[in-house]
C-alpha positions as CSV (number, residue, x, y, z in Angstrom):
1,X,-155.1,-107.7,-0.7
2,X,-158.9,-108.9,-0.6
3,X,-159.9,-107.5,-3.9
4,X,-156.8,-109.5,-5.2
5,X,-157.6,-112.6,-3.7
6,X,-161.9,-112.5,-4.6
7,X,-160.4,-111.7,-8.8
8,X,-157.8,-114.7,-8.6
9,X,-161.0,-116.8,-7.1
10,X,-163.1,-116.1,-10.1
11,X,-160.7,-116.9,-12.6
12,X,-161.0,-119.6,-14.5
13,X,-157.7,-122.4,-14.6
14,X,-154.8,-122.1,-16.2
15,X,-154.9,-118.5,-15.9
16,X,-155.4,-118.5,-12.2
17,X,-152.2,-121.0,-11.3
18,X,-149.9,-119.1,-13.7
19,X,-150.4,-115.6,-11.6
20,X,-150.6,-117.1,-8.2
21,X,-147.9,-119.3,-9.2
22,X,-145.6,-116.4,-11.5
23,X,-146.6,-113.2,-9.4
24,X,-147.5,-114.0,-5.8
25,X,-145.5,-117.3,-5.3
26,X,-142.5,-115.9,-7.4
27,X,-142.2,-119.5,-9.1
28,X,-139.9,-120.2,-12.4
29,X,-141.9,-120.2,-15.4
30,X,-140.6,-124.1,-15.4
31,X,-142.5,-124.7,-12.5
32,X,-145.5,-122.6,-14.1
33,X,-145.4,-125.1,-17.1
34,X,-145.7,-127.8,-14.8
35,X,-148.9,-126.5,-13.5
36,X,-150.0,-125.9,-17.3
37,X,-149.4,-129.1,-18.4
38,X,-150.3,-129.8,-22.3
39,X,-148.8,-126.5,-23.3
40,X,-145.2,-125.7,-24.6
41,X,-143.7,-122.8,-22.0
42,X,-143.1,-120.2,-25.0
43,X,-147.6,-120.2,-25.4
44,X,-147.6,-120.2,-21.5
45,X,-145.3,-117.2,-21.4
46,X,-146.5,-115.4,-24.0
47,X,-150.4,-116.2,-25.0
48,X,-151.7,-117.4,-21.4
49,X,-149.7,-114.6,-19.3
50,X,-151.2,-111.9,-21.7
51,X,-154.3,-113.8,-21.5
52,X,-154.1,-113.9,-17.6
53,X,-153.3,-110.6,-17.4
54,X,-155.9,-108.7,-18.9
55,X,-159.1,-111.1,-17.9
56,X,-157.4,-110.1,-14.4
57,X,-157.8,-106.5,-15.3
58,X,-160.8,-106.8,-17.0
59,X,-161.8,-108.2,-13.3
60,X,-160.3,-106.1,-10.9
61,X,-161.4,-103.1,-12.3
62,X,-165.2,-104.6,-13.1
63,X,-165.5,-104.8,-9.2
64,X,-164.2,-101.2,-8.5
């Protein structure tokens, strides 16, 4: 999806990575971790994803 694709481009790193990485590229959350190096995978999984999540919200539906 375009709209997808133009949100993920404006989005700031590490939030971008961990949802290409997690939800388009169906990666581990290991190999997520990778990617966010300098923080321990329980704050990647929980604070970052939620994070991620809603600034991608916030986003997508800004451009509606």
């Amino acid at each position: 999806n375009q709209q997808i694709d133009i949100v993920l481009d404006a989005m700031p790193e590490p939030y971008k990575s961990l949802l290409q990485l997690r939800y388009i590229k169906k990666k581990s959350w290991a190999k997520v971790c990778q990617k966010c190096a300098g923080y321990t995978e329980e704050h990647v999984r929980g604070y970052l994803k939620n994070k991620a999540l809603e600034m991608f919200i916030c986003l997508y539906y800004s451009g509606k």
